[in-house]
PyMOL Python script that loads the backbone (N, CA, C, O; Angstrom):
from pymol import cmd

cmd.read_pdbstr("""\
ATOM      1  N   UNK A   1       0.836  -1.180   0.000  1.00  0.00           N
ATOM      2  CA  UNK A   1       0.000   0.000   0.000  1.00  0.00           C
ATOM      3  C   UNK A   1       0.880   1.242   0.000  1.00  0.00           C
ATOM      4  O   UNK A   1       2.017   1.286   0.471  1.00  0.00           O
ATOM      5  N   UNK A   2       0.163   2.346  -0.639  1.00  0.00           N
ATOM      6  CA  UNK A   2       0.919   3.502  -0.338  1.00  0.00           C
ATOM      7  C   UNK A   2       0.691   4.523   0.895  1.00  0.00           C
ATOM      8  O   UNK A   2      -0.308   4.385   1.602  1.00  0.00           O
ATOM      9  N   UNK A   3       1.602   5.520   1.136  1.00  0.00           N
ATOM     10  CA  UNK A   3       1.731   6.491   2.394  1.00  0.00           C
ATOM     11  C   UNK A   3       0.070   6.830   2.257  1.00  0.00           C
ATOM     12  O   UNK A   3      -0.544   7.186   1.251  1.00  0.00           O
ATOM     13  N   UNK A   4      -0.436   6.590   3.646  1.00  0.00           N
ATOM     14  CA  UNK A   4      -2.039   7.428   3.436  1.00  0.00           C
ATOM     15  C   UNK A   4      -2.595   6.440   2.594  1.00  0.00           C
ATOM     16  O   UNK A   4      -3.199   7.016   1.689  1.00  0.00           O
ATOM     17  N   UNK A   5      -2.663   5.260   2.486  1.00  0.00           N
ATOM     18  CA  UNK A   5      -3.527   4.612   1.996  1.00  0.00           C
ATOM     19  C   UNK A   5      -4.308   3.428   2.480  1.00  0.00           C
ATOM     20  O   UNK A   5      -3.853   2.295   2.639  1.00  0.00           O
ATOM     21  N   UNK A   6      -5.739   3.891   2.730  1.00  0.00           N
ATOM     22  CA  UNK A   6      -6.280   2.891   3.202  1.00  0.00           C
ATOM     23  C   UNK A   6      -6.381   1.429   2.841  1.00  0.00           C
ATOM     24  O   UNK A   6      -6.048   1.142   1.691  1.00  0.00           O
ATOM     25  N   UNK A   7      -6.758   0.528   3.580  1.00  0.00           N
ATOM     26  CA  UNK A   7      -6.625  -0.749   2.787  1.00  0.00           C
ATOM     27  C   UNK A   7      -7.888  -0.901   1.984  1.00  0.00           C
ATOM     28  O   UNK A   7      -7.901  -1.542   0.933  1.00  0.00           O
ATOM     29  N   UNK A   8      -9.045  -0.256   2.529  1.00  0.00           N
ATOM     30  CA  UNK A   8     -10.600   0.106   1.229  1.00  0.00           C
ATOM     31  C   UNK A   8      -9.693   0.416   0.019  1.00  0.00           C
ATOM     32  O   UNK A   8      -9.356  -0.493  -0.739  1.00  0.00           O
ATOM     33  N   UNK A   9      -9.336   1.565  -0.151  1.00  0.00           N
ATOM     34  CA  UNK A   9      -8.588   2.065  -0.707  1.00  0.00           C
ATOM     35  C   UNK A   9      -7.903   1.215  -2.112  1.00  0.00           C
ATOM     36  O   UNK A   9      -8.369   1.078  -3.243  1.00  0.00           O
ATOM     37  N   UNK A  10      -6.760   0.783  -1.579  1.00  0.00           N
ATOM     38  CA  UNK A  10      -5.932  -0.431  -2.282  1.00  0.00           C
ATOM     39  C   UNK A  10      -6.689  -1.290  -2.927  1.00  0.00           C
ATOM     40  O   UNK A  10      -6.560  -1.517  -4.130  1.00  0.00           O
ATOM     41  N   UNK A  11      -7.795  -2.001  -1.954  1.00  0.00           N
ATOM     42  CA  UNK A  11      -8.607  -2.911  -2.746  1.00  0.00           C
ATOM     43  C   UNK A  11      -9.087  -2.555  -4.348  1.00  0.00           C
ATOM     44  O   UNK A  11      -8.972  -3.005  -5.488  1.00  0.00           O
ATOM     45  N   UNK A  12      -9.642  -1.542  -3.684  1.00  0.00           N
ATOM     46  CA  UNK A  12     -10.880  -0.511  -4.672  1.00  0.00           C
ATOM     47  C   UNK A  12      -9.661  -0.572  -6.243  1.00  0.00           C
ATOM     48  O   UNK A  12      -9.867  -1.084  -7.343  1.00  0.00           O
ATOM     49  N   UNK A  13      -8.485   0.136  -5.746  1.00  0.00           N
ATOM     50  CA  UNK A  13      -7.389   0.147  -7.030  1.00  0.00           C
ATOM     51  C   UNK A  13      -7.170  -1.171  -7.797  1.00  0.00           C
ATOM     52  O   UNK A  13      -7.277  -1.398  -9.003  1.00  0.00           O
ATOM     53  N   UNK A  14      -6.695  -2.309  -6.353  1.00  0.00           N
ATOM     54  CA  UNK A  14      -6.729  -3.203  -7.036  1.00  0.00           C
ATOM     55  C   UNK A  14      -7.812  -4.218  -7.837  1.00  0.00           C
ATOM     56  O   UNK A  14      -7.362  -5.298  -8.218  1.00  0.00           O
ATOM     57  N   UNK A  15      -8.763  -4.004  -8.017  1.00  0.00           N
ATOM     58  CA  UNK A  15      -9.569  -4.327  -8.431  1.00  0.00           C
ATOM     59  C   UNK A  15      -9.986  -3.592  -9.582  1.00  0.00           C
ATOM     60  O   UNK A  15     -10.525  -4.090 -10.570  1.00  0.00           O
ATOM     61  N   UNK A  16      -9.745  -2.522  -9.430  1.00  0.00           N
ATOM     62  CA  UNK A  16     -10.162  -1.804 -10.987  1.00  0.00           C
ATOM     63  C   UNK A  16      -8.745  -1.891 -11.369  1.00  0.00           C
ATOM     64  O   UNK A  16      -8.718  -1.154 -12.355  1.00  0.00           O
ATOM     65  N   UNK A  17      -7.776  -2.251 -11.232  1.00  0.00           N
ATOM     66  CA  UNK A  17      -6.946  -2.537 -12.243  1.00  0.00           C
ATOM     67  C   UNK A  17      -6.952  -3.662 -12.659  1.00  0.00           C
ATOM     68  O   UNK A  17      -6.752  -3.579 -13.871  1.00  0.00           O
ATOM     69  N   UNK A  18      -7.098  -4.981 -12.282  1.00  0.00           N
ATOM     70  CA  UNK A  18      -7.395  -6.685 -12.536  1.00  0.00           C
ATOM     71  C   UNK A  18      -8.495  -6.371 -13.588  1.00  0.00           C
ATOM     72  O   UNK A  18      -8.150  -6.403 -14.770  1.00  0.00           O
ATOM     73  N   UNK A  19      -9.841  -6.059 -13.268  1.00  0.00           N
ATOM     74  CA  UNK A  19     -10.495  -5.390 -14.394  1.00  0.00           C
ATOM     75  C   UNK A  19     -10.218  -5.026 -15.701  1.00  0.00           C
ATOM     76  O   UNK A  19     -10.406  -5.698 -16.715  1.00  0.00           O
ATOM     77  N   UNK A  20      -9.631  -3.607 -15.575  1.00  0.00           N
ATOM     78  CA  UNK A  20      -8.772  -3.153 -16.633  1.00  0.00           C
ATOM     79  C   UNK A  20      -8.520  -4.048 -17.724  1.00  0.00           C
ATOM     80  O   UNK A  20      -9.010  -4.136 -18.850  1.00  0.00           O
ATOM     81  N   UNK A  21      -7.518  -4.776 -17.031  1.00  0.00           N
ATOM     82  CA  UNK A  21      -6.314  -5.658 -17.546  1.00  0.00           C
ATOM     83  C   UNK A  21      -6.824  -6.994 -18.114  1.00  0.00           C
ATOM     84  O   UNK A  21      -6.035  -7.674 -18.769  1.00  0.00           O
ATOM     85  N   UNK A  22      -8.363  -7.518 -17.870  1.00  0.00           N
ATOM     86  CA  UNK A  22      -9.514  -8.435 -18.321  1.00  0.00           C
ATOM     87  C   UNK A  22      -9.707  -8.094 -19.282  1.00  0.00           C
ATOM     88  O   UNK A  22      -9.288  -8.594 -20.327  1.00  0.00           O
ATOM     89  N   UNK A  23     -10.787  -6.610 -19.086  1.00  0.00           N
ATOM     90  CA  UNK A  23     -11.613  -6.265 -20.230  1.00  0.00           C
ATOM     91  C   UNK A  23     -10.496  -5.880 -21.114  1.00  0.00           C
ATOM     92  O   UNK A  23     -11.105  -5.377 -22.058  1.00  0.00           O
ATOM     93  N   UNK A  24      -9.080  -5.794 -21.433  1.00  0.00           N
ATOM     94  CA  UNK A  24      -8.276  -5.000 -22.492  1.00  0.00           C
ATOM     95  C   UNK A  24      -8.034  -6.505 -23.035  1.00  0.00           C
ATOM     96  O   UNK A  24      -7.870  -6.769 -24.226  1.00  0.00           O
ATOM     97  N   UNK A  25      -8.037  -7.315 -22.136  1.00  0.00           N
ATOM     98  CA  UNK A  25      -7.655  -8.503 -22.965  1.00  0.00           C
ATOM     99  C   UNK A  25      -8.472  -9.875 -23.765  1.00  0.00           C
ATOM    100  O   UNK A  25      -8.211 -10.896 -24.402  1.00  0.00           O
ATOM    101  N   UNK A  26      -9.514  -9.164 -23.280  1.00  0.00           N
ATOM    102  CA  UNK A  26     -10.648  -9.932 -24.552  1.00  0.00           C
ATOM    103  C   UNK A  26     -10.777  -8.757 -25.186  1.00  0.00           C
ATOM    104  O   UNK A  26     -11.498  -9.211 -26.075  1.00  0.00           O
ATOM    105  N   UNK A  27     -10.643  -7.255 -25.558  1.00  0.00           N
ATOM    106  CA  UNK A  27     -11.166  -6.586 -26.284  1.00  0.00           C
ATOM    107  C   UNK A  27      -9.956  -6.748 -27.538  1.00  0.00           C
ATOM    108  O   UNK A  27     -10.116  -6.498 -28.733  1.00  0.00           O
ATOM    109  N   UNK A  28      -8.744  -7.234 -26.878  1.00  0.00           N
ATOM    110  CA  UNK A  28      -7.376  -7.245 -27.647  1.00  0.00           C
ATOM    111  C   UNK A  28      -7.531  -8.745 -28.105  1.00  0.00           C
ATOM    112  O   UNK A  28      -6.566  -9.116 -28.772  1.00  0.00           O
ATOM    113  N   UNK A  29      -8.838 -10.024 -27.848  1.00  0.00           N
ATOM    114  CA  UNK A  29      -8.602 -10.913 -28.362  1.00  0.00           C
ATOM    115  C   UNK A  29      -7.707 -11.701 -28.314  1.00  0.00           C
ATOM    116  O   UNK A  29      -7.399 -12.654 -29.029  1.00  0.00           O
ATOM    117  N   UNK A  30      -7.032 -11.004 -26.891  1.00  0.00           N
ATOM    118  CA  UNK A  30      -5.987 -11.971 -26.314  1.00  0.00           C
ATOM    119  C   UNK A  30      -6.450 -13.201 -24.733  1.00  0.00           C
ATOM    120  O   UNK A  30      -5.855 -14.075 -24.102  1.00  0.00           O
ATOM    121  N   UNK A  31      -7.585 -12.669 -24.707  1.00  0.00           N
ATOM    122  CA  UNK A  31      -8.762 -13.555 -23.642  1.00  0.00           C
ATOM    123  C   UNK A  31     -10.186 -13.831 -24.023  1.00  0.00           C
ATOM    124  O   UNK A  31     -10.990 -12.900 -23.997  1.00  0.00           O
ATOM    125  N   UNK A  32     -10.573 -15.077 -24.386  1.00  0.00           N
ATOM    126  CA  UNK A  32     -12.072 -14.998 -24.442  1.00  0.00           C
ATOM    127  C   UNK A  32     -12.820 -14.805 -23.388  1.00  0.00           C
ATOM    128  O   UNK A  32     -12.337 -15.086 -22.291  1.00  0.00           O
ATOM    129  N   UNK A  33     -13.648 -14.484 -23.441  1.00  0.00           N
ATOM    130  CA  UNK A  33     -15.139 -14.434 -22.433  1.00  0.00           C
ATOM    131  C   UNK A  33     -14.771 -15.424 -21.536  1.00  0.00           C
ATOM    132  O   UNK A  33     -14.301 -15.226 -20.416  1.00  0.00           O
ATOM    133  N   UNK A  34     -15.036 -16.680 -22.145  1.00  0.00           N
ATOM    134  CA  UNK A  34     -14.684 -17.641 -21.272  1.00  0.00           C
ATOM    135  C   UNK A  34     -13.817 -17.414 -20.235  1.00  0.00           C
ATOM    136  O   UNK A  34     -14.067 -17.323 -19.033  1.00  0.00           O
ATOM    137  N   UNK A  35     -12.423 -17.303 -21.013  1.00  0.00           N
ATOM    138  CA  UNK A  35     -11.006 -17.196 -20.488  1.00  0.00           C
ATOM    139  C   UNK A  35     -11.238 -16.164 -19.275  1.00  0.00           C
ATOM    140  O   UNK A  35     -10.691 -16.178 -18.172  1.00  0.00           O
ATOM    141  N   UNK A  36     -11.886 -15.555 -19.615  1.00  0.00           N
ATOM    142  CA  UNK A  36     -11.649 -14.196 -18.795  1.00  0.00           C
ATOM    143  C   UNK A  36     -12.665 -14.336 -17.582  1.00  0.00           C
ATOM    144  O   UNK A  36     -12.593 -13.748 -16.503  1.00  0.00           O
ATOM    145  N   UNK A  37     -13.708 -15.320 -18.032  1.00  0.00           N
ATOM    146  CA  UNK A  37     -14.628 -15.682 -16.462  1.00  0.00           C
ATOM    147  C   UNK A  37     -13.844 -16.678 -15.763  1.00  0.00           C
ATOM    148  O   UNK A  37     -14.180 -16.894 -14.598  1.00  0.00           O
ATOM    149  N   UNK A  38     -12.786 -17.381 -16.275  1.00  0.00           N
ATOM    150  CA  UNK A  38     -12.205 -18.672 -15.753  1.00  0.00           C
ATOM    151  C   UNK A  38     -11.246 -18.089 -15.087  1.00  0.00           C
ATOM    152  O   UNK A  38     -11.070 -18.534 -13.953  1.00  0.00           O
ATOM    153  N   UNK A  39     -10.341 -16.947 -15.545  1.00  0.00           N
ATOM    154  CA  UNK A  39      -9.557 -15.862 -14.587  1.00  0.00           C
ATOM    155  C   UNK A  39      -9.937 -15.727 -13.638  1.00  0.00           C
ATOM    156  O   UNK A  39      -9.576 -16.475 -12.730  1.00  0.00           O
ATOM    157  N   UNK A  40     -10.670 -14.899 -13.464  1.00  0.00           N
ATOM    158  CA  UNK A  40     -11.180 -14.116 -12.642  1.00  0.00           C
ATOM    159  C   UNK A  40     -12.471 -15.319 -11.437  1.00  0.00           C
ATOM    160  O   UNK A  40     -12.924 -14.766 -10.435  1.00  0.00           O
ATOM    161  N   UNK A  41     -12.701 -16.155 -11.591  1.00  0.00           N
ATOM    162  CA  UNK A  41     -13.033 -17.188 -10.796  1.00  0.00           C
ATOM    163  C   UNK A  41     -12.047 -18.102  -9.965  1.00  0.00           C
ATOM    164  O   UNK A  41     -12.386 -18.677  -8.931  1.00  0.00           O
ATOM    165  N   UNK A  42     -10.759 -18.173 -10.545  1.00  0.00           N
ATOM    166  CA  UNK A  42      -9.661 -18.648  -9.852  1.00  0.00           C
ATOM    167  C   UNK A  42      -9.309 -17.431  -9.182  1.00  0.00           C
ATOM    168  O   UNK A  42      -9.460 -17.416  -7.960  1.00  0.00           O
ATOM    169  N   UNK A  43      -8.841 -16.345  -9.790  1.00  0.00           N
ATOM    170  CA  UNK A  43      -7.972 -15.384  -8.807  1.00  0.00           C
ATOM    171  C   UNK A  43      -9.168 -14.969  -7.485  1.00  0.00           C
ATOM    172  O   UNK A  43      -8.732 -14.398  -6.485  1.00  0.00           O
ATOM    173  N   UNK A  44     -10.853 -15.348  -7.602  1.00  0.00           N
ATOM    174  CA  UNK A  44     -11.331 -15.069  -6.668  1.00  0.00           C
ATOM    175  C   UNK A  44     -10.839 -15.923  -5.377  1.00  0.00           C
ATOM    176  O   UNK A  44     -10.664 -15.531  -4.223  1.00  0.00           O
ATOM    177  N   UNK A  45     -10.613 -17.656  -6.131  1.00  0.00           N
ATOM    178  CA  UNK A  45     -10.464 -18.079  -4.907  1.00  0.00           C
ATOM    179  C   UNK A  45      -8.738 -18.007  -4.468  1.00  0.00           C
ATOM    180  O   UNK A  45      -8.709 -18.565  -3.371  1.00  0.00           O
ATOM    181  N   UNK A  46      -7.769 -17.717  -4.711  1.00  0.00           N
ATOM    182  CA  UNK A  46      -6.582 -17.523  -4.781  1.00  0.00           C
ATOM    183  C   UNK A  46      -6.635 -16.080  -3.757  1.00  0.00           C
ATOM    184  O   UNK A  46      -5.585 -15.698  -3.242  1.00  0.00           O
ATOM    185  N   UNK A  47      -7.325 -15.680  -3.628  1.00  0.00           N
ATOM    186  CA  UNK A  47      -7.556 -13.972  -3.243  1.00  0.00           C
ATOM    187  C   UNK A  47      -8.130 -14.765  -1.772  1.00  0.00           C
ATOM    188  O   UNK A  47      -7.530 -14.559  -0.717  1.00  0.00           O
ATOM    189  N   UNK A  48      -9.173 -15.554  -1.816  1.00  0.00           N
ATOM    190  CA  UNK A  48      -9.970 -15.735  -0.442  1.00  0.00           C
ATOM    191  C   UNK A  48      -8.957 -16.177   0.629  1.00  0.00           C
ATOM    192  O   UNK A  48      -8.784 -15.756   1.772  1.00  0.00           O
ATOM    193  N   UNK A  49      -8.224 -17.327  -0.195  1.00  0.00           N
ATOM    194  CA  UNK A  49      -7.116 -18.058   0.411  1.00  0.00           C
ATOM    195  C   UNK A  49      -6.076 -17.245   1.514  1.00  0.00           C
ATOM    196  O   UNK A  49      -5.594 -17.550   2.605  1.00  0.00           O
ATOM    197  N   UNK A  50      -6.005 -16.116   0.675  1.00  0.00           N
ATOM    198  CA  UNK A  50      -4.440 -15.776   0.510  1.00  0.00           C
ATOM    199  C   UNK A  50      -5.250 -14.429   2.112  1.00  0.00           C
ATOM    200  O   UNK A  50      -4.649 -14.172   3.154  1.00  0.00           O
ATOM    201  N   UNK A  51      -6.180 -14.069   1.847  1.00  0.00           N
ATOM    202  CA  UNK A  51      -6.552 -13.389   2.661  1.00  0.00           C
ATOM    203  C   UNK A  51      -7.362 -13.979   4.151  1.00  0.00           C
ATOM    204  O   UNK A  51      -7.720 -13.302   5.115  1.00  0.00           O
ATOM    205  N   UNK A  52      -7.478 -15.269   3.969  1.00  0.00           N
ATOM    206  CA  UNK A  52      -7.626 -15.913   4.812  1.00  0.00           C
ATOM    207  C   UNK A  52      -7.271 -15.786   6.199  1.00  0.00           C
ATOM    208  O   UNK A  52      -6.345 -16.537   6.502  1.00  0.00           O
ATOM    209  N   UNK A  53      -7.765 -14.985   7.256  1.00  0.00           N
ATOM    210  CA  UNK A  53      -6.890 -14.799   8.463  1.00  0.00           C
ATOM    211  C   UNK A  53      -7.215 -15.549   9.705  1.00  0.00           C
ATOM    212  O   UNK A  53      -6.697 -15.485  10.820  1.00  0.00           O
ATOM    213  N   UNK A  54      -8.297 -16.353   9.206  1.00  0.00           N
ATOM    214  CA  UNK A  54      -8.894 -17.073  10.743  1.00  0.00           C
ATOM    215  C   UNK A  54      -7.345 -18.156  11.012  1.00  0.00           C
ATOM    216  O   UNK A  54      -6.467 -18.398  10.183  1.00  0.00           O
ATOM    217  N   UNK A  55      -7.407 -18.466  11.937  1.00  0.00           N
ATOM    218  CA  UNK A  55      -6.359 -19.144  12.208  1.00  0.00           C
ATOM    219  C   UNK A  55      -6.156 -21.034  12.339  1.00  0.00           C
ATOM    220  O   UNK A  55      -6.835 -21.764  13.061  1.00  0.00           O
ATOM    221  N   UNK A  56      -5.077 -21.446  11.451  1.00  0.00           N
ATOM    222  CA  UNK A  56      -5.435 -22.853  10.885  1.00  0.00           C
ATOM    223  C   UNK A  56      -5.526 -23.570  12.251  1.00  0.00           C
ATOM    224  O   UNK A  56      -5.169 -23.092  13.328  1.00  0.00           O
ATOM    225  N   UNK A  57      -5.995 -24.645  12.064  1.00  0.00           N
ATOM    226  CA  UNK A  57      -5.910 -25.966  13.101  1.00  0.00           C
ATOM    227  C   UNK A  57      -4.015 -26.279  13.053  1.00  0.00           C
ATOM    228  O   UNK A  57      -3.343 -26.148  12.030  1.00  0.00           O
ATOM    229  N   UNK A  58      -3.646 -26.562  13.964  1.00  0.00           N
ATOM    230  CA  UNK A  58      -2.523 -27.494  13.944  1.00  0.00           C
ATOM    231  C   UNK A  58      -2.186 -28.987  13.833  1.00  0.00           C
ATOM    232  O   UNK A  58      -1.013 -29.359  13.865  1.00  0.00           O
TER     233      UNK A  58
END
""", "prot")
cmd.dss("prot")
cmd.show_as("cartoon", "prot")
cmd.util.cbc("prot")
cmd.orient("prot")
């Protein structure tokens, strides 16, 4: 994150940039529809994971 930046904040960026970087790449025909729902359905759960803070069993 940057100086003064909330973590709302960051999200909000990061997310409209993942976006971005979707929609440019089926519009560039370098991602289908498909491709680009199959993205973005993995990086959801890759994202849940990774943000995951409850704490594991041992």
């Amino acid at each position: 994150m940057r100086d003064g930046e909330t973590s709302s904040e960051w999200c909000t960026h990061f997310a409209r940039t993942v976006a971005d970087e979707i929609r440019a790449g089926v519009q560039t025909g370098a991602l289908t529809f498909a491709e680009a729902d199959q993205l973005l359905a993995r990086m959801r759960v890759l994202l849940e994971q990774a943000l995951d803070l409850s704490p594991q069993p041992v």
